[in-house]
C-alpha positions, 0 to 999 in steps of 0.5 A, a space after each residue: 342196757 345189758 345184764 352186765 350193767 352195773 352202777 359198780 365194779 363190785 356187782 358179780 365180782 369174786 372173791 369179795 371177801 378180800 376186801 375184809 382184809 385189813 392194810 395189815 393182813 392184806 400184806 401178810 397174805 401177799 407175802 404167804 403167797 408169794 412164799 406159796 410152793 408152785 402147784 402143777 398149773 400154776 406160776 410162781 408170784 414174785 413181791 413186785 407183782 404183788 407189792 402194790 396190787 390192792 384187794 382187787 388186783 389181788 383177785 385179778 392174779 389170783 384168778 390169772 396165775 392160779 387157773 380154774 379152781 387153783 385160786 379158791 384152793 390157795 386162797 382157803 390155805 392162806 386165809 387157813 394159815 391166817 386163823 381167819 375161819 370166816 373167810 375159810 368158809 365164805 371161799 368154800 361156799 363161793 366155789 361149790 357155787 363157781 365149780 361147775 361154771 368153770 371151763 376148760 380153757 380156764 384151766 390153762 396157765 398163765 403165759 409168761 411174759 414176753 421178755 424185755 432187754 435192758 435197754 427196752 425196759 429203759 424206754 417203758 420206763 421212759 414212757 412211764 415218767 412221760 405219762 406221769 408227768 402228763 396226767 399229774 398235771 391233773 391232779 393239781 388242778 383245783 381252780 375252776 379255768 377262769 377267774 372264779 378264786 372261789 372254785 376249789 376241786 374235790 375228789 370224788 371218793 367212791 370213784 377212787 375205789 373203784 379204781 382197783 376194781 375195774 377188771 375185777 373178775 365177774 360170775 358165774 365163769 370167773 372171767 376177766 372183763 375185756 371190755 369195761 364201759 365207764 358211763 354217766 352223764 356229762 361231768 361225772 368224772 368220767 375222764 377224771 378217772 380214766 386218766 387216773 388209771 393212766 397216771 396209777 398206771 405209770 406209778 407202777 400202782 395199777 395192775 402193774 402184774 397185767 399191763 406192760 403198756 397203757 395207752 389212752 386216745 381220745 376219739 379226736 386223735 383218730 377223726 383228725 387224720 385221713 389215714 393211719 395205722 395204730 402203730 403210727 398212732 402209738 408212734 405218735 403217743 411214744 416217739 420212742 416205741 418203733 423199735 419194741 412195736 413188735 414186742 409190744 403187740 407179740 403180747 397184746 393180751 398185756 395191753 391196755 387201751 383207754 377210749 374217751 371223747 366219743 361225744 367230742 367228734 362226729 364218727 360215723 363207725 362202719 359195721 361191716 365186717 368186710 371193712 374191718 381190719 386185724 392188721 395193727 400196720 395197715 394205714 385206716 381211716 379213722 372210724 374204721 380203725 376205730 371200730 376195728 379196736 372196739 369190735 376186737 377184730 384187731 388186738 382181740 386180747 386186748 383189754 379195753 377201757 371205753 367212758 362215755 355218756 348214755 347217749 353214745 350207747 345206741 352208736 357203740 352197742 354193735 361193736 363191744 363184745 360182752 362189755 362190762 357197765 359202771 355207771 358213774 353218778 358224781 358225788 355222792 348225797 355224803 360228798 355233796 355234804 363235804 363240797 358244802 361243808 368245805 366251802 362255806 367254811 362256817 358251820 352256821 352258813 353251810 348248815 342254812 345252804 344244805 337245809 335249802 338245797 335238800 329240800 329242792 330234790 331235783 337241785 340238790 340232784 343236779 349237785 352230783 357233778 361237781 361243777 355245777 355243785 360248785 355253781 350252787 354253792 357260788 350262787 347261795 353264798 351270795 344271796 346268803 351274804 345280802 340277807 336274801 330269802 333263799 326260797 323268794 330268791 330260787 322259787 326253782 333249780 332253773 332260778 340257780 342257773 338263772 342268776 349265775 349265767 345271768 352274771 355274764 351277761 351284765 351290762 358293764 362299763 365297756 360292755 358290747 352295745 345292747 343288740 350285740 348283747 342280745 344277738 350273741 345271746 340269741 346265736 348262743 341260745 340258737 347253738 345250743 338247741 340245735 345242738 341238743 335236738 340233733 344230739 351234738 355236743 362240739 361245734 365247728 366254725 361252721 355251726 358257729 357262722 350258721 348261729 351268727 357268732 363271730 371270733 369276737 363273741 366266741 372269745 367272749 364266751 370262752 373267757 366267761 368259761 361257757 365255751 371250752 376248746 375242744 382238742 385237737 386240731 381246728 376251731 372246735 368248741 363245746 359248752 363247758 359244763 353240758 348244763 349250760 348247753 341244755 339251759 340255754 338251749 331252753 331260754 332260746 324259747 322265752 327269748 323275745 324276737 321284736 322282729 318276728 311276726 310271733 315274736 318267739 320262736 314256737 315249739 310244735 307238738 312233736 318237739 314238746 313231747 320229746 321234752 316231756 315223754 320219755 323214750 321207753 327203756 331209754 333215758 331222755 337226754 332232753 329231759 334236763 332241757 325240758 326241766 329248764 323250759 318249765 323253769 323258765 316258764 314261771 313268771 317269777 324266775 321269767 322276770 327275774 331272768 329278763 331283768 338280770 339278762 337285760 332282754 325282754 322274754 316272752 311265755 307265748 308257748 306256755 299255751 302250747 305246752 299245757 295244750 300238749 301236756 295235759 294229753 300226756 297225762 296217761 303215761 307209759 308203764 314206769 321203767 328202769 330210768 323212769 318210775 315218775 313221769 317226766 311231765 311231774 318233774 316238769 310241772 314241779 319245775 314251773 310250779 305254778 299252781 293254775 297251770 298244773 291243775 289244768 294240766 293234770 284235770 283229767 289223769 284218771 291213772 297213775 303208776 309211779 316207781 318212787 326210789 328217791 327222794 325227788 321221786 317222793 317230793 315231786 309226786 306229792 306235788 303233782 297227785 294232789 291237782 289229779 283231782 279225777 284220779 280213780 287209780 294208783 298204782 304205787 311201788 316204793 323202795 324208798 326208806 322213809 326215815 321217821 321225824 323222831 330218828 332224822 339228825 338235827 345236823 344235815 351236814 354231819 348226817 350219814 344222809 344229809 338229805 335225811 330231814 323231816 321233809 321226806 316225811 312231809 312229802 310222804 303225809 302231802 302224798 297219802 293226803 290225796 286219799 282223804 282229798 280225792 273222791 274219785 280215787 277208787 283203787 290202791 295197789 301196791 306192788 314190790 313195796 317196802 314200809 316203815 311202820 309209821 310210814 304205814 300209819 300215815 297211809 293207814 290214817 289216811 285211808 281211815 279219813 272220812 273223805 277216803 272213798 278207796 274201794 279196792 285196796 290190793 297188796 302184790 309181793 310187799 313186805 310182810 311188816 306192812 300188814 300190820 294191826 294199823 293197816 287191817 283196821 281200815 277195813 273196819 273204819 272205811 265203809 267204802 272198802 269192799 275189796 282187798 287182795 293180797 297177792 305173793 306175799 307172807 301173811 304172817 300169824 299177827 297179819 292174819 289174826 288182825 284180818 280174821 278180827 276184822 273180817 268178824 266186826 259188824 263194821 267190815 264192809 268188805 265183799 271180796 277177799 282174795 288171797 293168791 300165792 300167799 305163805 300162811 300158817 295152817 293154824 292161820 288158815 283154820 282160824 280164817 276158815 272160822 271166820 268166813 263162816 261168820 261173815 254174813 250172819 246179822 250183814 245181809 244187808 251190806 254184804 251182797 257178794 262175798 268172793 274169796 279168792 284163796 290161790 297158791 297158798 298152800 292150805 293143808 286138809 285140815 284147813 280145808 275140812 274148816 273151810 268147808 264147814 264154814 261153805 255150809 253155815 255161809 249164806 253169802 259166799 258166792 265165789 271161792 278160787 283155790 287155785 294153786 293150793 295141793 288140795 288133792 283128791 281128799 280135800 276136794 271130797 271134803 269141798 264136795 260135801 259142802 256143796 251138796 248142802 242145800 243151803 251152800 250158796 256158791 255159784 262159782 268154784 276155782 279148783 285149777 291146779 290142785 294136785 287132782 286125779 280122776 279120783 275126785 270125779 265121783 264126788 264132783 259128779 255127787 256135788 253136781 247132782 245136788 247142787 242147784 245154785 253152782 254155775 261156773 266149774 274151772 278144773 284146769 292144769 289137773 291129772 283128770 284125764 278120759 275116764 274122770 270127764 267122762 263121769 263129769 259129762 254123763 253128769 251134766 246131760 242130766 234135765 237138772 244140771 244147773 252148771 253153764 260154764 266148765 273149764 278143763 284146760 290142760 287136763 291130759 285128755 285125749 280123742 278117747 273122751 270126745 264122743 262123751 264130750 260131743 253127746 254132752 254139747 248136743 244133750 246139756 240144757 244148761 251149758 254154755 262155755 266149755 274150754 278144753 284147749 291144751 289138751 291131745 284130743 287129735 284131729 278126730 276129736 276136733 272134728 267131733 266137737 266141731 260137728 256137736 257145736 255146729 249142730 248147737 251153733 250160736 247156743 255154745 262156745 267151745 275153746 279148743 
């Protein structure tokens, strides 16, 4: 979204180390500052400003009161005066990292505060106690708006601290965010904590040295009235503030102003500057007002607190300056834990209801919100309390939702008729899908009448809490917890219509792929829809759902979806938000087998970016019915814990998704490489590994029925190649390639490769070894060994390339590997790209290739750190060496005088050289007529490439006549 996106406050924050502070020693340093004398620039602290600021507020007004490097300056004396050495050296470091990125205007102090009279501070305080009695109200909630006694309400404990954080100042500048944008999905406490702020606010526990006034609207305030000013607004919230407005907006900089409910209300905001107003008493129409708050045409100074969901950021990203991203995710995998614990009661039942959850990932997922945490719990206790299987009861998550929705819908004594229960079912289901296909969360009497829903079924839902009232003036309503929207949203299409000429509602082509592809670098809000229709797909969960709903459903687009489906298979390059296909979490939701093997028959090629668990589950599900999969490209950041080290206790774990099935998955997933015979290429790419992680690949690899040709390692952690993974190239007679790229090789990764590369079983013919950090003593050592490499092998190795790029290789090195060029028979290609060989040890390289037995047809020389120097003895090579066939000289300091040797060379009748690569070698028209007579004279060339060089205009024209003269013979590269 931004580079200032974040999933925390603390990302790029300052002054971090206070949160090292204890309760204890945070009070003395209060109290040392307040004690502080005033520097020049600075403005004296008192205790109330600072008597309840938390670490991070503490940052907040050290920055504010103490400009530009006054703060760190004052915090070292402190912390100095408190013996803590650590911290005295953490601020030292941070600042010589800050000082030059501070600017000018944070040089100037903090304005004092514009001063209040006894009777106007009475009426802050009025509004304090007004909005505390408001927003506690809140906080005592723990029933769940119904009847369910069971629902009790949980805080969300990282949000709590967060909430000290919020404007905590960023690098490299140390600026105070003015715009912070809390989002997240539906239910993740969003609102919760916004007027949490609100209520810390008026409790004199939040920023109370920054903001003399708080003040939160929900969008709905402003979408409800034709015309308004925002002093009319603030009017509305604080009867009592007309007479202060002036003081108020004097100092708009001690405002805070709290944005929600975006998805609530169908705001179209105007982006025209010319409709924008700075007039805080003008009369404006909604949006307009709105948007001229966000943009910070009026009120610029003021801080803003916007929360909305990820759908909203494509229609606000033109209006927020430089916002500031906290991403909200729920519970944690720790606080889903505790709602289990705490639920259940009795060690033995949540012990049975967490170890099912977490083995279905993307169930245990959904519990991040806490309702529908809740939900899951309210659902298994059920099951668990007839004696039901909890795996026959749930074949998936959408069977969860199944039984609980279900519920409401159960024919009673007094129920309504049967086709009143099944067309207030169809409306609701007809409700939802429109809504989610054209992205509306709230509905009016109108979408109502339009999806034939009556008063009478309108009260119905929202008694059963499917609907809630949305505020605000009018009949607006939304589904209660969005979940229930995107269920049934999806049920709409398994619902029999007996009265239809198909009796089901059909999905077209372009509808299914918005369900199951995802949207670039956007997330797909209709992927938990699409998760539902798969669910309800299976046949289990299907009759399960038509029995407990009492209809009669259909699968007729089951067809359609795998028609669709199995050309999606070749999907897009993994994002941010996608790193698995969103069609695997959907095959894995349906999770019939004959329907995932024939959607998946024909994926040839897969890129998977596995950073969680439900990652790794639903990828090993899928891989293993790719049965024609040739290539796998894999990024894992996701810490495999091994069986031996997993807690016994999933509730007491410090990870209680931390079973053995992670590693289960991680066995079902490298399975394919001993199943799949097709399966050719392996990289990976960013990848950290456990050892007995990589045991499991390497065993896997190793397998007889493994047929992985090429095996290819790109910036992966140093630890992987260790002695179990090198091994596979003397135990897989398949493996003829390996590439190692940007990566450590450390001294026992090379020995286990030179041993390797030694064994008559190593059937490996190319190596490549590109930007790698080696040892020179490993470089000698590997030298050696390609020497070896072909004696006794002639008949397995038909082609040895060994690409060794950027690695730094010293000239000692180079003189062993040059010894080796002349007792290999079978080296072919050698790219030294990227490694300072210089003139020197390219006259060791040079010597080699004048050996008549040198086999090598192809030289990489590019980027070497060479100078005209070395030409003599390339010249030298190039006379005696009959078998070389391809010369890149490119990015070297050749320039005129040292081409030209090299053209006079190859005029020569037995210059045997057809492709010659001089790319940015700072040559100029001074060499062209040399270059020209070359075209035309060469008997063997026929590919020359000189492009990135100033040859002019006249050197140009020269080489253009030599090519004409031998057109169709040559290609030149200008």
């Amino acid at each position: 979204m931004s580079s200032a996106s974040s999933n925390s406050p603390f990302e790029n924050g300052v002054m971090l180390y206070m949160a090292y502070l204890s309760k204890e020693g945070l009070q003395t340093f209060k109290q040392l500052l307040v004690d502080e004398n005033p520097r020049p620039g600075s403005v004296q602290i008192t205790w109330d400003q600072v008597k309840t600021a938390r670490w991070g507020e503490m940052v907040h007004l050290l920055v504010e009161f103490f400009p530009g490097r006054l703060a760190w300056d004052v915090t070292h004396d402190i912390f100095a005066k408190m013996n803590q050495t650590e911290l005295c050296l953490r601020v030292q470091m941070e600042l010589n990292y800050i000082l030059p990125n501070l600017e000018l205007e944070d040089l100037n102090p903090r304005e004092m505060p514009v001063n209040l009279e006894e009777g106007e501070s009475d009426k802050i305080q009025e509004y304090k106690v007004h909005v505390t009695n408001e927003y506690s109200m809140m906080q005592t909630m723990t029933t769940w708006s119904g009847s369910h006694a069971d629902f009790f309400y949980q805080d969300i404990e990282r949000h709590e601290r967060f909430l000290p954080c919020l404007f905590l100042p960023k690098r490299p500048q140390a600026k105070q965010p003015k715009t912070v944008v809390l989002q997240g999905v539906a239910g993740v406490g969003k609102t919760s904590l916004a007027k949490k702020v609100m209520l810390e606010w008026a409790e004199n526990k939040f920023y109370c040295h920054k903001f003399r006034c708080a003040f939160y609207f929900h969008c709905q305030e402003m979408a409800q009235v034709d015309e308004q000013s925002f002093a009319e607004l603030i009017a509305h919230k604080w009867p009592g503030s007309r007479s202060l407005m002036s003081k108020i907006m004097s100092k708009p900089d001690q405002l805070l102003l709290l944005f929600d409910g975006f998805e609530e209300v169908s705001l179209t905001l105007t982006d025209r500057p010319a409709d924008l107003s700075d007039d805080w008493i003008q009369k404006l129409p909604g949006p307009v007002l709105l948007a001229s708050l966000l943009s910070k045409r009026m009120l610029p100074e003021a801080t803003l607190l916007i929360t909305f969901r990820f759908t909203s950021w494509r229609k606000l990203k033109p209006f927020l300056k430089h916002p500031s991203f906290i991403t909200l995710t729920g519970f944690s995998m720790a606080e889903r834990a505790k709602y289990f614990r705490t639920y259940f009661g009795n060690k033995r039942d949540a012990d049975e209801a967490l170890r099912f959850v977490t083995g279905n990932t993307v169930l245990f997922s959904m519990c991040q919100v806490p309702a529908v945490c809740w939900m899951v719990c309210s659902c298994l206790r059920q099951q668990m309390q007839r004696g039901a299987d909890l795996a026959q009861a749930y074949p998936n998550a959408t069977a969860v939702f199944v039984q609980y929705l279900s519920g409401f819908f159960a024919t009673k004594p007094g129920s309504p008729p049967r086709n009143t229960h099944q067309t207030r079912l169809a409306g609701l289901c007809y409700l939802a899908a429109e809504g989610m296909w054209n992205m509306r969360w709230v509905f009016d009497t109108k979408d109502l009448e339009q999806a034939k829903l009556d008063e009478t079924a309108v009260a119905t839902f929202l008694h059963m809490n499917i609907f809630q009232r949305v505020a605000g003036d009018g009949d607006r309503y939304a589904f209660a917890i969005l979940s229930f929207q995107e269920f049934f949203a999806a049920f709409l299409y398994v619902l029999c219509f007996p009265q239809r000429l198909r009796n089901f509602r059909v999905l077209d082509r372009v509808q299914i792929i918005r369900l199951i592809a995802y949207p670039g670098r956007k997330k797909n809000y209709l992927a938990q829809m699409g998760l539902f229709l798969f669910g309800l797909l299976n046949e289990k969960c299907a009759s399960a759902a038509e029995k407990s709903f009492g209809c009669k459903l259909s699968l007729g687009n089951k067809k359609k979806l795998l028609k669709v489906a199995a050309l999606l298979h070749e999907c897009s390059p993994p994002t941010l938000h996608h790193g698995v296909p969103q069609l695997f979490y959907c095959l894995h939701e349906i999770q019939e087998e004959a329907f995932v093997r024939q959607t998946l028959s024909d994926c040839q090629n897969a890129t998977l970016i596995i950073s969680k668990k439900k990652d790794m589950q639903v990828s090993a599900f899928c891989l293993k019915y790719c049965q024609r999969l040739r290539a796998l490209e894999l990024t894992m950041t996701l810490t495999i814990p091994h069986v031996g080290t997993l807690s016994v206790d999933p509730l007491h774990s410090a990870e209680p998704e931390s079973s053995d099935q992670c590693f289960l998955w991680w066995q079902e997933f490298c399975s394919v490489f001993r199943t799949h015979e097709n399966l050719e290429v392996l990289t990976l790419t960013n990848t950290s590994l456990e050892a007995e992680s990589v045991k499991v690949l390497s065993a896997a690899l190793r397998h007889p029925g493994c047929k992985l040709q090429k095996l290819i390692f790109r910036r992966v952690h140093p630890s992987m190649l260790n002695e179990d993974l090198i091994q596979v190239l003397t135990e897989n007679q398949y493996l003829s390639y390996l590439e190692i790229q940007g990566t450590e090789v450390r001294r026992e990764a090379m020995e286990f490769l030179c041993t390797a590369l030694k064994c008559p079983q190593c059937y490996l013919q190319c190596l490549r070894l590109e930007d790698c950090s080696v040892t020179p003593k490993s470089w000698i050592d590997l030298a050696k060994d390609l020497g070896k490499m072909g004696r006794g092998h002639e008949q397995t190795f038909l082609q040895r390339r060994h690409p060794v790029e950027n690695c730094e290789l010293a000239l000692l090195t180079c003189k062993t590997l040059t010894s080796s060029l002349k007792s290999n028979e079978m080296l072919t290609h050698l790219s030294l790209a990227e490694n300072t060989l210089k003139d020197e040890g390219t006259k060791e390289l040079c010597n080699a290739l004048q050996c008549s037995t040198c086999p090598l047809q192809r030289l990489v020389l590019r980027n070497c750190a060479l100078t005209s120097d070395c030409c003599p003895d390339l010249v030298s090579a190039l006379d005696k060496n009959k078998n070389l066939r391809s010369l890149d000289l490119g990015f070297n300091s050749l320039k005129d005088d040292g081409v030209i040797l090299l053209f006079e060379a190859l005029m020569k009748p037995q210059s045997g050289l057809q492709i010659l690569e001089l790319e940015k070698c700072l040559l100029t028209a001074v060499c062209c007529q040399a270059m020209a007579s070359m075209v035309l004279h060469s008997q063997s060339l026929r590919y020359l490439d000189v492009s990135k060089n100033d040859i002019g205009l006249r050197g140009r024209e020269l080489l253009r006549e030599a090519f004409q003269q031998r057109k169709g013979e040559k290609k030149v590269v200008l």
